[in-house]
Legacy VTK file of the C-alpha trace (Angstrom):
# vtk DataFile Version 3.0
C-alpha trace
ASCII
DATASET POLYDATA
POINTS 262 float
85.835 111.011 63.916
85.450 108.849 67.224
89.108 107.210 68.070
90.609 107.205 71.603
93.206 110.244 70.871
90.078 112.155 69.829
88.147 111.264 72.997
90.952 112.287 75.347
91.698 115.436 73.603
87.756 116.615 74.577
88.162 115.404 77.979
91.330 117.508 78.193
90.100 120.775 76.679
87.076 120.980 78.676
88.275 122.060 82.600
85.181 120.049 84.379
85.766 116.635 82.484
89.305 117.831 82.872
89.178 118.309 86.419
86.906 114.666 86.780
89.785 112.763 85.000
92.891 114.488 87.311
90.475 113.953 90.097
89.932 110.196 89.496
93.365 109.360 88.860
94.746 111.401 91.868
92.843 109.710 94.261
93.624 106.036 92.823
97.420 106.963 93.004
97.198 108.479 96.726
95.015 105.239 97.794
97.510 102.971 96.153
100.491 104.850 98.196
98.726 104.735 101.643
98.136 100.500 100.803
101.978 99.958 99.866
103.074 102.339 102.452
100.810 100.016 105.462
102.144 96.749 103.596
105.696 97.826 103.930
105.282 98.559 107.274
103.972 95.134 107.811
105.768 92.692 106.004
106.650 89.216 107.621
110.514 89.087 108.562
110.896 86.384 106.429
110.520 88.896 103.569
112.215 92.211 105.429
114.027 92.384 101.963
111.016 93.222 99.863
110.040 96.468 102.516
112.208 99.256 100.963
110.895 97.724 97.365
107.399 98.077 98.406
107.785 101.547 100.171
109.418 102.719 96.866
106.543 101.516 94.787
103.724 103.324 97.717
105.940 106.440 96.937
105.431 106.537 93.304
102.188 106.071 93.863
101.992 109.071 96.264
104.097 111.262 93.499
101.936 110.233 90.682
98.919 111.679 92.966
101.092 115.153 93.427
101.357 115.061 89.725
97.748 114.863 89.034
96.951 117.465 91.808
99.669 120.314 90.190
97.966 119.919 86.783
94.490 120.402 88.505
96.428 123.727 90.076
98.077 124.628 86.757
94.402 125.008 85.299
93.708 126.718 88.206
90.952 124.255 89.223
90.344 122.730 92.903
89.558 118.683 92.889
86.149 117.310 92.510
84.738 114.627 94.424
85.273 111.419 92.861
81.829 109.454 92.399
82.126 105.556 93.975
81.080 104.251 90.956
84.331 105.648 89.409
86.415 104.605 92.667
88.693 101.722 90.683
90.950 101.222 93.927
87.802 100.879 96.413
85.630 98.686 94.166
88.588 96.054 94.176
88.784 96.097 97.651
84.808 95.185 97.229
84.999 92.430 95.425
87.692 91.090 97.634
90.989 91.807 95.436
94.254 92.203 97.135
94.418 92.885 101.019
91.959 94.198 102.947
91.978 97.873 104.354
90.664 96.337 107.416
94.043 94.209 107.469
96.062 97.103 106.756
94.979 99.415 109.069
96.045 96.792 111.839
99.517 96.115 113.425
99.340 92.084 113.016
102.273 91.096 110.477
100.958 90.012 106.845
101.914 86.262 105.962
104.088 85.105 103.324
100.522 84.592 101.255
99.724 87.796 101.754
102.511 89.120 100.124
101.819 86.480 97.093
98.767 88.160 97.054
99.403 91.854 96.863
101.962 90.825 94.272
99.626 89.153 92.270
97.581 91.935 92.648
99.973 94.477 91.662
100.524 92.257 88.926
97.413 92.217 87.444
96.643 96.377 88.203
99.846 97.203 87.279
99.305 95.822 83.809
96.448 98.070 82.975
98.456 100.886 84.493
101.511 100.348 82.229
99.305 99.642 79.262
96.962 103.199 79.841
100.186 105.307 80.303
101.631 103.854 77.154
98.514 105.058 75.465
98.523 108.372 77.132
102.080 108.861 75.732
101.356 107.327 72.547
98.976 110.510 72.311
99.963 113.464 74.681
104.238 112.858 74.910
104.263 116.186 73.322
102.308 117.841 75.167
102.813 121.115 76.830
101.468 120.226 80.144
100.554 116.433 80.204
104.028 115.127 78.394
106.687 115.395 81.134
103.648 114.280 83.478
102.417 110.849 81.426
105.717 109.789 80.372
107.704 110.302 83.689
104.235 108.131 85.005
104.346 105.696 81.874
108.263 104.506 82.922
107.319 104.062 86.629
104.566 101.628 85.828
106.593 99.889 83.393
109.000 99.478 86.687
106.331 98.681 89.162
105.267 95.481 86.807
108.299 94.355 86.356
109.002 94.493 89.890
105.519 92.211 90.539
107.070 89.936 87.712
110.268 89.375 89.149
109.313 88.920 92.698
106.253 86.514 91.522
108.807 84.183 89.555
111.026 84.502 92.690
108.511 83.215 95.130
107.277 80.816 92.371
110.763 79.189 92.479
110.482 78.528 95.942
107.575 76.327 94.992
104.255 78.644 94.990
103.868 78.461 91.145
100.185 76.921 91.584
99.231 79.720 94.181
100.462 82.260 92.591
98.646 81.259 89.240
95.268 80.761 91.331
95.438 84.018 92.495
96.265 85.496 89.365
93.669 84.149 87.199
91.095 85.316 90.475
92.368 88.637 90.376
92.419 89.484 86.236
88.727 88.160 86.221
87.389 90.475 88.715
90.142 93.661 87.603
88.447 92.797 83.532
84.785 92.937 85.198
85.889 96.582 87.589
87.685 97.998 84.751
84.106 97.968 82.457
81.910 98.897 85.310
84.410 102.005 85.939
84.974 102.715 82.716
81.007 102.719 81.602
80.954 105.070 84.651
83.505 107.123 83.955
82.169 108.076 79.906
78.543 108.576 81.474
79.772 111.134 83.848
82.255 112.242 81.155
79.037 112.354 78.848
76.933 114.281 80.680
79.849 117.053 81.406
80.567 117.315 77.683
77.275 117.043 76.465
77.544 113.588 74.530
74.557 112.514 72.260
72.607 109.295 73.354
74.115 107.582 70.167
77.833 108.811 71.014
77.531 107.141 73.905
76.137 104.259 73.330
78.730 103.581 71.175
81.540 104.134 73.747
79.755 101.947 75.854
79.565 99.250 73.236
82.608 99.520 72.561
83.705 99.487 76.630
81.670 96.235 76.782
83.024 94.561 73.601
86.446 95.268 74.877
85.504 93.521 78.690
83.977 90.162 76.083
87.600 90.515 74.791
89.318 90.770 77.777
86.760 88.114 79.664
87.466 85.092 76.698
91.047 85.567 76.095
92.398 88.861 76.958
93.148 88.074 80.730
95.845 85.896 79.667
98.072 88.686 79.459
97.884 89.463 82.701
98.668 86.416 84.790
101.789 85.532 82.662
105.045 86.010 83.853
108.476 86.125 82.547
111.519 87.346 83.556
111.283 91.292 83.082
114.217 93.065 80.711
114.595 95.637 83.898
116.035 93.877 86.514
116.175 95.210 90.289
113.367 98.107 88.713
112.560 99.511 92.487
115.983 98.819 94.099
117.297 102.651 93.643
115.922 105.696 94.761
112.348 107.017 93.071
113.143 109.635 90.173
112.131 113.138 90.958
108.779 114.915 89.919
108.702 116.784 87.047
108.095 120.474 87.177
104.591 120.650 86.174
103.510 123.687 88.596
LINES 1 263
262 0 1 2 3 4 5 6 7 8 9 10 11 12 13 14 15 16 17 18 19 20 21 22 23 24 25 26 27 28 29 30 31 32 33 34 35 36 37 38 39 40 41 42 43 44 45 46 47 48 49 50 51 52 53 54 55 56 57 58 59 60 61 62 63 64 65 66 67 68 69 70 71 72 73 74 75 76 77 78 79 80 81 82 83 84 85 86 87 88 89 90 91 92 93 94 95 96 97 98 99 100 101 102 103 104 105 106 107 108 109 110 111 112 113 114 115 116 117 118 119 120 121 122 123 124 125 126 127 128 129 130 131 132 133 134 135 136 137 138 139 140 141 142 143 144 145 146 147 148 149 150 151 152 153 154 155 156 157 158 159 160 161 162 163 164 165 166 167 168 169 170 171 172 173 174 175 176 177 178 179 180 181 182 183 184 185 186 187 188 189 190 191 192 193 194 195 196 197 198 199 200 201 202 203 204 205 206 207 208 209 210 211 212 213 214 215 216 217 218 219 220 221 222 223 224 225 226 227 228 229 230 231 232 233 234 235 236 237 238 239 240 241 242 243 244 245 246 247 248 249 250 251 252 253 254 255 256 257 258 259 260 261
């Protein structure tokens, strides 16, 4: 039977598509750390508050990478070099989403609009993040390796958006509503269209490790493309909403610890 819980328990058992998927996901998490990391050292003055917030959120990102890395160790297996077309992070930065590495890499302070936009950002990334992890635990809580791993990940997405929530509807109460909502609906359109070009890459490499039929996967990619028409008509909504988030202050304390995975 074909269903997602199905599909990730192959790409588990197998250590190559194994070792692609930790791989993938460990070098999103690491590139995401090194961006908040620069953009906390860089924020404006006039938003010095928001730098230990961000800083928290690059080191979550930089554990989550650790994470993937032990599991890779745990299996015994080194990491694999992540093809571009499967580089989610770097093919945002591509189409112009968020800040610019360039940017980053200098020592120029970011402007109040930049940090709209890497909010907005967050906002939108962050919502696929929260809403993968959630299926990931939905599946592998229980799990003898993965479950510490996905669930202590799953709660510190659900922090990270609503950390972009709460400091979107605080800078859209000091009268940036319409920016804010420009550069949301900019950023879910292109994150929808990277999401299926990753993903298609993703289950061909994934289908050529485990061996896939030419009519498995051109149903996964039928399906990957009937979920981007989804997400392309209506589906984006959902991420450029914002409401005030049940956890409040979600990266003012210190980041949990790792879990003992290896």
């Amino acid at each position: 039977m074909l269903s997602a819980r199905n599909l990730f328990q192959e790409i588990l058992d197998d250590d190559e598509s194994f070792r692609l998927f930790c791989s993938i996901a460990a070098g999103g998490e690491a590139q995401g750390g090194w961006e908040n990391g620069r953009i906390a050292a860089l924020v404006p003055e006039s938003q010095r508050a928001l730098a230990p917030k961000i800083a928290r959120h690059g080191a979550d990102e930089d554990k989550h990478g650790r994470i993937f890395n032990a599991l890779l160790r745990k299996r015994g297996l080194q990491p694999a070099a992540v093809p571009y077309e499967t580089d989610y992070t770097m093919l945002l930065e591509k189409y112009g989403i968020g800040l610019a590495h360039e940017q980053l890499r200098g020592e120029e302070r970011l402007s109040e609009r930049d940090i709209i936009t890497y909010l907005a950002h967050s906002r939108v990334t962050e919502q696929r993040a929260s809403e993968q992890m959630a299926l990931l635990c939905r599946y592998f809580a229980d799990h003898p390796d993965l479950g510490r791993a996905v669930t202590m990940i799953s709660n510190d997405e659900d922090n990270h958006l609503a950390y972009c929530h709460e400091e979107l509807l605080r800078f859209a109460r000091a009268g940036h509503g319409r920016t804010i909502q420009h550069i949301l609906r900019e950023c879910a359109l292109a994150e929808i269209r990277v999401y299926r070009d990753v993903s298609l890459a993703v289950m061909d490499h994934m289908g050529r490790i485990l061996g896939w039929s030419r009519a498995r996967s051109a149903v996964l990619a039928a399906g990957i493309r009937g979920v981007h028409a989804y997400e392309r008509l209506v589906g984006w909504r959902r991420m450029v909403s914002l409401v005030p988030p049940a956890r409040r202050d979600a990266l003012g304390g210190p980041a949990a610890p790792e879990p003992g995975i290896a």
